[in-house]
PDB file with one MODEL, atoms N, CA, C and O in Angstrom:
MODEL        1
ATOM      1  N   UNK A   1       0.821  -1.192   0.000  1.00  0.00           N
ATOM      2  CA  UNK A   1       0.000   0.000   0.000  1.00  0.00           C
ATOM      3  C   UNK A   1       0.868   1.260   0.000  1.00  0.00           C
ATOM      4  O   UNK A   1       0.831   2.097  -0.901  1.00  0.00           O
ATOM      5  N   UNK A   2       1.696   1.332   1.143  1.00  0.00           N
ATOM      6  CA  UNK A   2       3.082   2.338   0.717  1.00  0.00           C
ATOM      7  C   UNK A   2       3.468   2.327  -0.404  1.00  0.00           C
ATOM      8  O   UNK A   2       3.907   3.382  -0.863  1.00  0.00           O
ATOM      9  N   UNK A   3       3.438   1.244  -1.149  1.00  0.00           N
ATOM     10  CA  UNK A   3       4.694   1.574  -2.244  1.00  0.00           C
ATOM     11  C   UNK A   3       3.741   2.444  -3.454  1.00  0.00           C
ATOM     12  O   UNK A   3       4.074   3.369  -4.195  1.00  0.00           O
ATOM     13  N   UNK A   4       2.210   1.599  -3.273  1.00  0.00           N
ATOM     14  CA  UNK A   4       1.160   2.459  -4.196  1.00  0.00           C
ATOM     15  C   UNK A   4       1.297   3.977  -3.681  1.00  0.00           C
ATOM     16  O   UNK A   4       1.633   4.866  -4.463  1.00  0.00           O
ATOM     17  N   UNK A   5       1.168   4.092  -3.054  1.00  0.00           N
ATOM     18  CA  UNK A   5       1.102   6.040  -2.310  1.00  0.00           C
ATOM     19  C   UNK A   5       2.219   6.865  -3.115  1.00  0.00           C
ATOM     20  O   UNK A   5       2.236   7.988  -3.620  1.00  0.00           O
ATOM     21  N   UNK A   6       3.256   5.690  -2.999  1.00  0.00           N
ATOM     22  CA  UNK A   6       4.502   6.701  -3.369  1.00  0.00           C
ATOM     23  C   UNK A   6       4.567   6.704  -4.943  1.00  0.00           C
ATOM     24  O   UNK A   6       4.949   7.683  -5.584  1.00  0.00           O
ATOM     25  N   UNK A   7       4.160   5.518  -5.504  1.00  0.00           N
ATOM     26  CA  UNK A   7       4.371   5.995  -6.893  1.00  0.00           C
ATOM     27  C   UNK A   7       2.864   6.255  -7.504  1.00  0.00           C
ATOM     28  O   UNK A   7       2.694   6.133  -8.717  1.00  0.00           O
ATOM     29  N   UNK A   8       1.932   6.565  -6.761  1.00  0.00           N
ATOM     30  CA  UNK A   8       0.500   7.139  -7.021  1.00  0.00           C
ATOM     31  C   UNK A   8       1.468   9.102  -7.473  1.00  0.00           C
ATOM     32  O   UNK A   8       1.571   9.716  -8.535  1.00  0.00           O
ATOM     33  N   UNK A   9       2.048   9.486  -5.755  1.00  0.00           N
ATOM     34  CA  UNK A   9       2.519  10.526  -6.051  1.00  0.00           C
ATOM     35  C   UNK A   9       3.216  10.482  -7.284  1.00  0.00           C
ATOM     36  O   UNK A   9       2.666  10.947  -8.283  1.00  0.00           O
ATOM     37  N   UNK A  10       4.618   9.874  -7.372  1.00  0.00           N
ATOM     38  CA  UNK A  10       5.352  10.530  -8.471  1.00  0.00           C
ATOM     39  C   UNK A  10       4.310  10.552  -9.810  1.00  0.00           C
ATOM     40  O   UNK A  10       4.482  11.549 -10.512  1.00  0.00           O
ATOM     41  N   UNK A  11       3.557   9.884 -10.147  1.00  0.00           N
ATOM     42  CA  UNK A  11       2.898   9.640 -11.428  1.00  0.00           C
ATOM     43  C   UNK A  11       2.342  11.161 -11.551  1.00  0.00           C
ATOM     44  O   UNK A  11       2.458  11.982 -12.460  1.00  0.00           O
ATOM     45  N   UNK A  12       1.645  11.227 -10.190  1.00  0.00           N
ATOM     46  CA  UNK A  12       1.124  12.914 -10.675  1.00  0.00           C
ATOM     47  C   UNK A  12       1.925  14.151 -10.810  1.00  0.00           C
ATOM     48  O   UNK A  12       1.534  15.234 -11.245  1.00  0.00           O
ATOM     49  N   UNK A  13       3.241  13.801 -10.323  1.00  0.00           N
ATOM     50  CA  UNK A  13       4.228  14.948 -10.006  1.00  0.00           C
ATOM     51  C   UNK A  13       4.859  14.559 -12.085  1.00  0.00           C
ATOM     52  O   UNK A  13       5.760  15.289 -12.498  1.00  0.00           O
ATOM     53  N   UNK A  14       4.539  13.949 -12.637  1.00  0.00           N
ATOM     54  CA  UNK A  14       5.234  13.569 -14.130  1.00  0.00           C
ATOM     55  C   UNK A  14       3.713  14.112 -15.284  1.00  0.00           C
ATOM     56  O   UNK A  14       2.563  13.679 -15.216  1.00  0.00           O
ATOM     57  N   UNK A  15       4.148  14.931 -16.040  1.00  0.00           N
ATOM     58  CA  UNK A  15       3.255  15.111 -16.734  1.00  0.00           C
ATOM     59  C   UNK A  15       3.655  13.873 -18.164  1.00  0.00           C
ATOM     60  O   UNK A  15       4.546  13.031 -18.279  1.00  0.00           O
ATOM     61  N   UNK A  16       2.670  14.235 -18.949  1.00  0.00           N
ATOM     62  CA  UNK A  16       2.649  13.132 -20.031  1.00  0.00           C
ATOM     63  C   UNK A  16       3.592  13.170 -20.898  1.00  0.00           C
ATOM     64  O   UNK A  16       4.186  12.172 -21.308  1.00  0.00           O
ATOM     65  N   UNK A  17       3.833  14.479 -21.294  1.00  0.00           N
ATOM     66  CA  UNK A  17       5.237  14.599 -21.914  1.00  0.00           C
ATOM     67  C   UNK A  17       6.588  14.346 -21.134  1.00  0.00           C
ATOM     68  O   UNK A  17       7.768  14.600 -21.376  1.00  0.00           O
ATOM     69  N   UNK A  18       6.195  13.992 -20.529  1.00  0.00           N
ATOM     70  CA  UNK A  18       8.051  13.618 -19.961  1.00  0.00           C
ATOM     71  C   UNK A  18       7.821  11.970 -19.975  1.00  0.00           C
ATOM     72  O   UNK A  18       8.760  11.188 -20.126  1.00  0.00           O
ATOM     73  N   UNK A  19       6.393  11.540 -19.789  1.00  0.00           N
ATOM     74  CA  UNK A  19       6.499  10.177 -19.793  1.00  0.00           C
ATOM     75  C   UNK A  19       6.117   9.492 -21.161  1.00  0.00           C
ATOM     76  O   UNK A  19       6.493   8.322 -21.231  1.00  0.00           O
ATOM     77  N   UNK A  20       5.309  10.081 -22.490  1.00  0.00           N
ATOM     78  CA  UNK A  20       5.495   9.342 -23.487  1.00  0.00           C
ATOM     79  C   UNK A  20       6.583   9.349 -24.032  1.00  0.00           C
ATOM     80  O   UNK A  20       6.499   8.475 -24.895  1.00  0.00           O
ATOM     81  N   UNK A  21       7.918   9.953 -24.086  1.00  0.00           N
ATOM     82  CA  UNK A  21       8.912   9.696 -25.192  1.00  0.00           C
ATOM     83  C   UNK A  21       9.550   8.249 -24.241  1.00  0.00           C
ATOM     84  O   UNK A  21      10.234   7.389 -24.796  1.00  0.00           O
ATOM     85  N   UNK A  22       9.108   8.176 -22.449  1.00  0.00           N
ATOM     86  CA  UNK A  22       9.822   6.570 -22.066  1.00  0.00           C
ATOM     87  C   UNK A  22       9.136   5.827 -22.755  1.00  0.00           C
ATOM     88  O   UNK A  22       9.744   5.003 -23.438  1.00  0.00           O
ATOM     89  N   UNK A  23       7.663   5.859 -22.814  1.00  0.00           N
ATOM     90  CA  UNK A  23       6.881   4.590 -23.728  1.00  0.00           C
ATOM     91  C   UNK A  23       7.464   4.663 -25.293  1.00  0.00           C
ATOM     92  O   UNK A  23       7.723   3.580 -25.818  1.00  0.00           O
ATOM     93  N   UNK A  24       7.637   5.616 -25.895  1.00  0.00           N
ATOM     94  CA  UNK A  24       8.028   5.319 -27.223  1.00  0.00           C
ATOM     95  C   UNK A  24       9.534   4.732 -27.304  1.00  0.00           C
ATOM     96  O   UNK A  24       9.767   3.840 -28.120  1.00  0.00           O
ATOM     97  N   UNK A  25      10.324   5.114 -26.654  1.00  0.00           N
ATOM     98  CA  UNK A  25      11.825   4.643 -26.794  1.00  0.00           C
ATOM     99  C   UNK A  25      11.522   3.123 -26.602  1.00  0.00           C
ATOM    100  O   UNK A  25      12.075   2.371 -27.404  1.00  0.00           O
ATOM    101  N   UNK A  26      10.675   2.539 -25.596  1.00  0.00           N
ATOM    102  CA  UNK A  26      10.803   1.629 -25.252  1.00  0.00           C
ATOM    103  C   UNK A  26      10.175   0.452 -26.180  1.00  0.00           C
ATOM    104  O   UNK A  26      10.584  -0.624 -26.616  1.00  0.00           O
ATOM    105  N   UNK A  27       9.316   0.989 -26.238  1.00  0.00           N
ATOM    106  CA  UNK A  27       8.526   0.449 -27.970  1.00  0.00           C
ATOM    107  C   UNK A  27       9.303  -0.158 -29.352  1.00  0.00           C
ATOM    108  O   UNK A  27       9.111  -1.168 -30.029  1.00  0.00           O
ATOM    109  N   UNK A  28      10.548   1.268 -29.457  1.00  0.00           N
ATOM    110  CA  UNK A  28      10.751   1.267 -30.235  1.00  0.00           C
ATOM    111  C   UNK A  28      12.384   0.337 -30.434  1.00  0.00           C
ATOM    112  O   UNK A  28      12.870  -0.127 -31.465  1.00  0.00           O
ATOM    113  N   UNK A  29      12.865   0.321 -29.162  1.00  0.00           N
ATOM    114  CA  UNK A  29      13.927  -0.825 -28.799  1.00  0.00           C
ATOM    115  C   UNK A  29      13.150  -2.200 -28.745  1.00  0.00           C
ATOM    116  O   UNK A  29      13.782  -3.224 -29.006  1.00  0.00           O
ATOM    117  N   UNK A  30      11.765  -2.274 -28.407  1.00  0.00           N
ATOM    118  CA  UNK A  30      11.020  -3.609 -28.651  1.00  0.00           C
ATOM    119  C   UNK A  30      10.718  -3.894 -30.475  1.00  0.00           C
ATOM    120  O   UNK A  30      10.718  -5.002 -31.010  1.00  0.00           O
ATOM    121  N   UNK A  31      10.597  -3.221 -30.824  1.00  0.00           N
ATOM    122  CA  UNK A  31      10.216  -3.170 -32.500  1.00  0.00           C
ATOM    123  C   UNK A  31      11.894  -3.546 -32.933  1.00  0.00           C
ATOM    124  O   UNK A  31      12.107  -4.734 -33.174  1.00  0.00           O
ATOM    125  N   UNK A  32      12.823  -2.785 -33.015  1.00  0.00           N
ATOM    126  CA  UNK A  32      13.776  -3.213 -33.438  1.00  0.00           C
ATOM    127  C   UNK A  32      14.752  -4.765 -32.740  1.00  0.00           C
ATOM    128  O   UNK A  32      15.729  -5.354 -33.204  1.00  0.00           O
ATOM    129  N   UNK A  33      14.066  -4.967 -31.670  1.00  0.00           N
ATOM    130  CA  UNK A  33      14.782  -6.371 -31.007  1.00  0.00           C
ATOM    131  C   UNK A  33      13.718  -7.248 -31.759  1.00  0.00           C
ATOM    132  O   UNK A  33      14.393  -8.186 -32.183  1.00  0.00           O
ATOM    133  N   UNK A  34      12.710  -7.405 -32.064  1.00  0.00           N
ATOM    134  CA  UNK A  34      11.845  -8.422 -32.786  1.00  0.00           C
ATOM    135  C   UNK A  34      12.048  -8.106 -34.268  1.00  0.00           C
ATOM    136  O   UNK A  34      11.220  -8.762 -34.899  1.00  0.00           O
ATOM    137  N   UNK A  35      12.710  -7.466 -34.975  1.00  0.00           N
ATOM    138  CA  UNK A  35      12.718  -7.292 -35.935  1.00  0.00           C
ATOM    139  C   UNK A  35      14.033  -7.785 -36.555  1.00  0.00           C
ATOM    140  O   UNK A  35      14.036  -8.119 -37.740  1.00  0.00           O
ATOM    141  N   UNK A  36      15.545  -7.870 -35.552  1.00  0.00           N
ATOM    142  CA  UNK A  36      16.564  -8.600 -35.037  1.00  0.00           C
ATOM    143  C   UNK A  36      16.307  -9.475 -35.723  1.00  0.00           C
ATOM    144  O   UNK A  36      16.491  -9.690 -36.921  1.00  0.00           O
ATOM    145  N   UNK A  37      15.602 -10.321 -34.474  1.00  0.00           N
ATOM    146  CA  UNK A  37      15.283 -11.363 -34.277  1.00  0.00           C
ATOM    147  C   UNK A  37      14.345 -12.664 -35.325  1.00  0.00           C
ATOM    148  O   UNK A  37      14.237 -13.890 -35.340  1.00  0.00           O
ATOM    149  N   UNK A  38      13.797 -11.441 -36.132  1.00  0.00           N
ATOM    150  CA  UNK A  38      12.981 -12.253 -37.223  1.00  0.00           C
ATOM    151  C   UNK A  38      14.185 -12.480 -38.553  1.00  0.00           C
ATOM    152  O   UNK A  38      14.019 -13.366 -39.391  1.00  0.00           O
ATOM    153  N   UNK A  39      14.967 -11.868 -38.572  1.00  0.00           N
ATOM    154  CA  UNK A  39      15.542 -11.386 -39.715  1.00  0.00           C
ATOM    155  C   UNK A  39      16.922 -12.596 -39.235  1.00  0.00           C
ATOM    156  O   UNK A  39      17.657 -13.234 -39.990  1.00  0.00           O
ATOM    157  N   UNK A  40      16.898 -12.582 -38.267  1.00  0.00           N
ATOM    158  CA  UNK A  40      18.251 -13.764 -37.665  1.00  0.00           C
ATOM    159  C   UNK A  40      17.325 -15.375 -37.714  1.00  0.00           C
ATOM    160  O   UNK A  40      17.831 -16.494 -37.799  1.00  0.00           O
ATOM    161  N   UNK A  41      16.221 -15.114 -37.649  1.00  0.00           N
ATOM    162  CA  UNK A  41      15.645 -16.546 -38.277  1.00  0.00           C
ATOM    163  C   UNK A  41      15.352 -16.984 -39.435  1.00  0.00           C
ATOM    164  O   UNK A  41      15.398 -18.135 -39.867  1.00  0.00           O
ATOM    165  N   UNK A  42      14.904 -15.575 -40.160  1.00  0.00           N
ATOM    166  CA  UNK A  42      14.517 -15.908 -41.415  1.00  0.00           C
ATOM    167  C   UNK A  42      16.081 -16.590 -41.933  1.00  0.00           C
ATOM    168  O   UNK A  42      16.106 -17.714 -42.434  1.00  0.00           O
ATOM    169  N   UNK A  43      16.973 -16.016 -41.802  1.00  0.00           N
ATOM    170  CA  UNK A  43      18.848 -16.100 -42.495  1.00  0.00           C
ATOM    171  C   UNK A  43      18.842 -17.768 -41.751  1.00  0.00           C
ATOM    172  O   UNK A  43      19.323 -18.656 -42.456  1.00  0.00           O
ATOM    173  N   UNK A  44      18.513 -18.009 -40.897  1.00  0.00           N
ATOM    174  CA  UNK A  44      18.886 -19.576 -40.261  1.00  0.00           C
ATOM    175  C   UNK A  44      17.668 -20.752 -41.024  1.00  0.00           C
ATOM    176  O   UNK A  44      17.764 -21.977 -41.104  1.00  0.00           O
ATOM    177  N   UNK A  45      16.411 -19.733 -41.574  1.00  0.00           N
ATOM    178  CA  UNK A  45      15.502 -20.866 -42.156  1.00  0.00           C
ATOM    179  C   UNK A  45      16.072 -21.103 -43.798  1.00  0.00           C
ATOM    180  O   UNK A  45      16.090 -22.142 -44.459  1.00  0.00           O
ATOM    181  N   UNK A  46      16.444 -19.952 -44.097  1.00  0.00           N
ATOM    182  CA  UNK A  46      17.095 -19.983 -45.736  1.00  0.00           C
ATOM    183  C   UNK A  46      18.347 -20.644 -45.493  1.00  0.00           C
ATOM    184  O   UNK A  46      18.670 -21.065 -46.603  1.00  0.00           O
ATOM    185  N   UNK A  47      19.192 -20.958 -44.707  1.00  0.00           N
ATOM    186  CA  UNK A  47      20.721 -21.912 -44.629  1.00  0.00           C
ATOM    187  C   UNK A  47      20.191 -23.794 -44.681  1.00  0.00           C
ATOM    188  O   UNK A  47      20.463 -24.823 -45.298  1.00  0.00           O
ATOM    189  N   UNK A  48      19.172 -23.238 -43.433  1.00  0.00           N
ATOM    190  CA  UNK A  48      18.513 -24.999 -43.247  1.00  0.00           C
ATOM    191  C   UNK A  48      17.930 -25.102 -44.604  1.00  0.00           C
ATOM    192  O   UNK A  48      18.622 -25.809 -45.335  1.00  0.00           O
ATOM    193  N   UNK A  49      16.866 -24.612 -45.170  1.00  0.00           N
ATOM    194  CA  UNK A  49      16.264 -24.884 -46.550  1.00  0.00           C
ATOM    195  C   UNK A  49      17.341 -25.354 -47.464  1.00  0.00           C
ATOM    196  O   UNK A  49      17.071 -26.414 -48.027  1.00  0.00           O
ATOM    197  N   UNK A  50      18.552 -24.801 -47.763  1.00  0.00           N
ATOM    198  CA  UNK A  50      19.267 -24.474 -48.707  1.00  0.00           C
ATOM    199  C   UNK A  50      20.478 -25.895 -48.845  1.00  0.00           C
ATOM    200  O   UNK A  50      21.032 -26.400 -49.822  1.00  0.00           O
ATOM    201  N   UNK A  51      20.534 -26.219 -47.233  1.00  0.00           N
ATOM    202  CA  UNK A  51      20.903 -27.612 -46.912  1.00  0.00           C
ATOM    203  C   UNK A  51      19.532 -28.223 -47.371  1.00  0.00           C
ATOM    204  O   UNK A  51      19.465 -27.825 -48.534  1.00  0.00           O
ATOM    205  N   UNK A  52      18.675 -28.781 -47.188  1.00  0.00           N
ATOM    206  CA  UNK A  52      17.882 -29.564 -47.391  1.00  0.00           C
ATOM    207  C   UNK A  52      17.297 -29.793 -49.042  1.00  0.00           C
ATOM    208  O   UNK A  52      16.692 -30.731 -49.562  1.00  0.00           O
ATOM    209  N   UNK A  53      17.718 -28.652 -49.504  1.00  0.00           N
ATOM    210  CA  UNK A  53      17.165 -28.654 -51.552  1.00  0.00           C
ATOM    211  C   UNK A  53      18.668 -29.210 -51.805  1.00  0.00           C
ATOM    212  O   UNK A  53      18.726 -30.365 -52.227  1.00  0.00           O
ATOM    213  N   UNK A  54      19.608 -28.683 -51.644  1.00  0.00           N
ATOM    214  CA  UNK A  54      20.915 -29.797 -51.772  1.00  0.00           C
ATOM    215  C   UNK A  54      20.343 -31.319 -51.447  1.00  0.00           C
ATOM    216  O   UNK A  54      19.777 -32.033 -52.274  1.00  0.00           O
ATOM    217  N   UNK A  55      20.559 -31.594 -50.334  1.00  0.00           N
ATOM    218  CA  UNK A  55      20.544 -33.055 -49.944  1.00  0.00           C
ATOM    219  C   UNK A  55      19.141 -33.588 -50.694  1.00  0.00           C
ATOM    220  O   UNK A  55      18.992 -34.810 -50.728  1.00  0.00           O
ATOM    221  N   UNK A  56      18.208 -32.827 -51.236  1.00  0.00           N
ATOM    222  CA  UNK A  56      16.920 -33.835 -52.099  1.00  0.00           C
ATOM    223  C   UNK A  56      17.518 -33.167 -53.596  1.00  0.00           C
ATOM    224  O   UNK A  56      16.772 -33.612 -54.468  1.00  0.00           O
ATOM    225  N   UNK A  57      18.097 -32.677 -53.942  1.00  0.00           N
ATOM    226  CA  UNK A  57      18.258 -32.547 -55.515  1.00  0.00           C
ATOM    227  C   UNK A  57      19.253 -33.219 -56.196  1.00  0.00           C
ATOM    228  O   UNK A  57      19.363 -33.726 -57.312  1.00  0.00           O
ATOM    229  N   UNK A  58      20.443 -32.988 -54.527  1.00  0.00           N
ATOM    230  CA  UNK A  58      21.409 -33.589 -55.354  1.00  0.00           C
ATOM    231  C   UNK A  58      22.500 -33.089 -56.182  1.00  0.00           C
ATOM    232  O   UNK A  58      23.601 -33.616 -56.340  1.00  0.00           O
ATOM    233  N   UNK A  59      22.004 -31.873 -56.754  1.00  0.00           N
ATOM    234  CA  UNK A  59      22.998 -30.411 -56.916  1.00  0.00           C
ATOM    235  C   UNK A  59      23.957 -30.157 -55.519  1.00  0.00           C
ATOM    236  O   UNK A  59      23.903 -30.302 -54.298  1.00  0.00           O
ATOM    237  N   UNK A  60      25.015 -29.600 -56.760  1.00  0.00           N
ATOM    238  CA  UNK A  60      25.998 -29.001 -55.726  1.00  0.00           C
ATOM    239  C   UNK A  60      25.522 -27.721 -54.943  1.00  0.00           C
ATOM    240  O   UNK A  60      24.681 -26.995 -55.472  1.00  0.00           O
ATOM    241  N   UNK A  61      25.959 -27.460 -53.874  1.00  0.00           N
ATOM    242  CA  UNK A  61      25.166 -26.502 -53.111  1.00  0.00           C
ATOM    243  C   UNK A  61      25.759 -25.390 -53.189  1.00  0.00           C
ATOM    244  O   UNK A  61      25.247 -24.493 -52.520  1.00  0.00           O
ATOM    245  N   UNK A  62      27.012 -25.038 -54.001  1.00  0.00           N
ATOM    246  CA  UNK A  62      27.102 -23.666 -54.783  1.00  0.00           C
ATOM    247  C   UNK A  62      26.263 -23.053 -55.483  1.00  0.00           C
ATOM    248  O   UNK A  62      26.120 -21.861 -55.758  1.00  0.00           O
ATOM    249  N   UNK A  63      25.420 -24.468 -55.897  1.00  0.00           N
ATOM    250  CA  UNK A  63      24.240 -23.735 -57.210  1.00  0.00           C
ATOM    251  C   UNK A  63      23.134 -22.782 -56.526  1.00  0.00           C
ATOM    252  O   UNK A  63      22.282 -22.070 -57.057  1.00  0.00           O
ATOM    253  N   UNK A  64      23.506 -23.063 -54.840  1.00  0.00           N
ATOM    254  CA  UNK A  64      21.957 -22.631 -54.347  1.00  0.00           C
ATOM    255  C   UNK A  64      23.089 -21.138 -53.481  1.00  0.00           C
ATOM    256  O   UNK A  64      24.101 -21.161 -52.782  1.00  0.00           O
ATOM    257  N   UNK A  65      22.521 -20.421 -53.834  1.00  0.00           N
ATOM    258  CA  UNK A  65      22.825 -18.654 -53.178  1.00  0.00           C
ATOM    259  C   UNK A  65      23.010 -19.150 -51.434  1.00  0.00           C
ATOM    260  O   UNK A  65      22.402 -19.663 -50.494  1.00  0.00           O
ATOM    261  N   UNK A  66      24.013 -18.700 -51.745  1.00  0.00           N
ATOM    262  CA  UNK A  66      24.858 -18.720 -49.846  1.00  0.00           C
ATOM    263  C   UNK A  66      23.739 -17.405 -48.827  1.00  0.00           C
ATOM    264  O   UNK A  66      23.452 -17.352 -47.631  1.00  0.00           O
ATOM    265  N   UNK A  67      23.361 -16.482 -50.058  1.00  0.00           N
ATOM    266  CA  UNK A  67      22.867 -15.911 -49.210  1.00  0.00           C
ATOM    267  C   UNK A  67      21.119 -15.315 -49.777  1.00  0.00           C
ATOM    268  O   UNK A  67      21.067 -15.318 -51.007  1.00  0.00           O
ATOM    269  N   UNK A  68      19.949 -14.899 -49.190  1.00  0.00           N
ATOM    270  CA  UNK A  68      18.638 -15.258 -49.345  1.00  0.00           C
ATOM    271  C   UNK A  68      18.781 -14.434 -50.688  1.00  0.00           C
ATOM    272  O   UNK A  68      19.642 -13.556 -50.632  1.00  0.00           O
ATOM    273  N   UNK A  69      18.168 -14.538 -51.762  1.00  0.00           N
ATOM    274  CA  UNK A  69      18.323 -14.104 -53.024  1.00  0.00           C
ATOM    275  C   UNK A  69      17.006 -13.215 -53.312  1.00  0.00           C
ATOM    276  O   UNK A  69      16.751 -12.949 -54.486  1.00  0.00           O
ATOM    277  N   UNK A  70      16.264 -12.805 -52.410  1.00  0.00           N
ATOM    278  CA  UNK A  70      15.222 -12.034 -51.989  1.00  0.00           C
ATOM    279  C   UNK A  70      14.759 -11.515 -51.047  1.00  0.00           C
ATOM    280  O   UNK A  70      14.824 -11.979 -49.908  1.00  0.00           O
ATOM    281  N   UNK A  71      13.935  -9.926 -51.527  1.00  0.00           N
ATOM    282  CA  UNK A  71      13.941  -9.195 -50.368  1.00  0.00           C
ATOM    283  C   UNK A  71      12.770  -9.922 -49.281  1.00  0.00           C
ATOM    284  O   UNK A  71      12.148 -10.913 -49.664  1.00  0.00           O
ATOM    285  N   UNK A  72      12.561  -9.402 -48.059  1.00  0.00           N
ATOM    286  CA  UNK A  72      11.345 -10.114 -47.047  1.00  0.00           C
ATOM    287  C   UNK A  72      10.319  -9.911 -47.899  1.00  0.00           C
ATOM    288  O   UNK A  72       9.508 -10.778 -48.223  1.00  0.00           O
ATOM    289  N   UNK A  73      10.329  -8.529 -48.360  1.00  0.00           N
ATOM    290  CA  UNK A  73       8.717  -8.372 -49.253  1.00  0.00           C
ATOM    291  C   UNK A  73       8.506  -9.535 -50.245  1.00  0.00           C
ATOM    292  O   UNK A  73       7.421 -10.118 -50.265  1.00  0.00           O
ATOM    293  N   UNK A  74       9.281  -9.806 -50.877  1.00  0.00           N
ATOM    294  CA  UNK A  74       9.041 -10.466 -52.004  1.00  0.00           C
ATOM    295  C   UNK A  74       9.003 -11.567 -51.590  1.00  0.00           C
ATOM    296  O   UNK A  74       8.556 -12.342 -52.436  1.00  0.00           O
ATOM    297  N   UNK A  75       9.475 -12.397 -49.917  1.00  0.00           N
ATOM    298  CA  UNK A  75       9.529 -13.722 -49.693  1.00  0.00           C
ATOM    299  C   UNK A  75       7.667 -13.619 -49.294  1.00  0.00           C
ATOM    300  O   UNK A  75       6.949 -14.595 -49.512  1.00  0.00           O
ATOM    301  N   UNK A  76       7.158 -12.441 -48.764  1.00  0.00           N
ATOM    302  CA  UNK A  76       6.332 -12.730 -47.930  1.00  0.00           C
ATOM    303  C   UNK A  76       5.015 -12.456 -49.179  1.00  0.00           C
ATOM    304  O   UNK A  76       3.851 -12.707 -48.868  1.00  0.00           O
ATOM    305  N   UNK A  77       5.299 -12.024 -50.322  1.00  0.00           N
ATOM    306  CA  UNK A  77       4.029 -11.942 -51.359  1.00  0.00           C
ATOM    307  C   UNK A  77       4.094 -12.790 -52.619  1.00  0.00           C
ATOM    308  O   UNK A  77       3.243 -12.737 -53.507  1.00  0.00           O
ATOM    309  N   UNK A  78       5.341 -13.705 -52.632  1.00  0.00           N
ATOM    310  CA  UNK A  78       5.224 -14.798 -53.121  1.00  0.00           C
ATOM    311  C   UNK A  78       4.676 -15.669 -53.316  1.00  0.00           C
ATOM    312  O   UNK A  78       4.826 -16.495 -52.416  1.00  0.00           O
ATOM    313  N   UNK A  79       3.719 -16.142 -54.489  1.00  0.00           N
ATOM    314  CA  UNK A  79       2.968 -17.145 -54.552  1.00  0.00           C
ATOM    315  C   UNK A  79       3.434 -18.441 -54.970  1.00  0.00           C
ATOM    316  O   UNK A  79       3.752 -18.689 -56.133  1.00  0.00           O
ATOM    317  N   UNK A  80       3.491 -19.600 -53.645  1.00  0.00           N
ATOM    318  CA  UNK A  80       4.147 -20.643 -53.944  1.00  0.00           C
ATOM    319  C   UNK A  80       3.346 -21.817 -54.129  1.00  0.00           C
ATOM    320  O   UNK A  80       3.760 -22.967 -53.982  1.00  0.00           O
ATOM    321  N   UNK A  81       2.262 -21.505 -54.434  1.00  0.00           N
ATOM    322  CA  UNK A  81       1.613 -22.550 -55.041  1.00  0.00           C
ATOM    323  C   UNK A  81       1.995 -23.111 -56.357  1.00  0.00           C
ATOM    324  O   UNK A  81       2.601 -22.471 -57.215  1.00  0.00           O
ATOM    325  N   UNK A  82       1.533 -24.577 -56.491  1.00  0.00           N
ATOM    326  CA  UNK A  82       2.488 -25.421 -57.039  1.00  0.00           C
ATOM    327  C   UNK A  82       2.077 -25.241 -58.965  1.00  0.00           C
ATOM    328  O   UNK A  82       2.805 -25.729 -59.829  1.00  0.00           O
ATOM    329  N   UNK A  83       0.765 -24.438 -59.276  1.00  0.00           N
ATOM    330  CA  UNK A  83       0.480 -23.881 -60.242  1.00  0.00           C
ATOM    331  C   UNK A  83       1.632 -22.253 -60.789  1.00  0.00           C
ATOM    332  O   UNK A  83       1.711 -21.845 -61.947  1.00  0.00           O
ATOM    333  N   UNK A  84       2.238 -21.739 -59.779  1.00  0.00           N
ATOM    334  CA  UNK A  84       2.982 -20.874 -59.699  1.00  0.00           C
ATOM    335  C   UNK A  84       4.301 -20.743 -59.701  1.00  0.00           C
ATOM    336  O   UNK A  84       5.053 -19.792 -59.916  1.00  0.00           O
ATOM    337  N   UNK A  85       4.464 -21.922 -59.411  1.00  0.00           N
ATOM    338  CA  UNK A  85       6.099 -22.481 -59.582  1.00  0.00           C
ATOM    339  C   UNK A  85       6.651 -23.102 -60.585  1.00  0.00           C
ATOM    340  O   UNK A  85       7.837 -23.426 -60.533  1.00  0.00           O
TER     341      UNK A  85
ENDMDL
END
């Protein structure tokens, strides 16, 4: 109950502008750590894939791009249906 009192006070002693740029910084270090993070999986799902079309094709695995040969946009509006391929 103390500890509510005391930061009941500071909250009112902080107007909003001093406290939205903490919510946005913080947001925005969350947006760029998940964005990291997608981009460090997507690079680990294109290495595993890239092993795995080797080992079923049978091609040398020079033939297949060391590195993703497309942008996210284009991985993510890609139509990979098997009429499309």
């Amino acid at each position: 109950m103390v500890t509510w009192q005391s930061l009941s006070k500071q909250a009112e002693q902080l107007s909003w502008r001093e406290i939205a740029p903490q919510g946005y910084r913080q947001r925005l270090a969350l947006i760029w750590q998940l964005v990291r993070s997608l981009l460090e999986g997507t690079m680990a799902a294109y290495a595993d894939a890239r092993t795995k079309a080797q080992a079923k094709t049978g091609l040398p695995i020079a033939l297949f791009p060391a590195e993703l040969p497309f942008t996210w946009e284009q991985a993510m509006t890609q139509d990979l249906t098997s009429e499309a391929v």
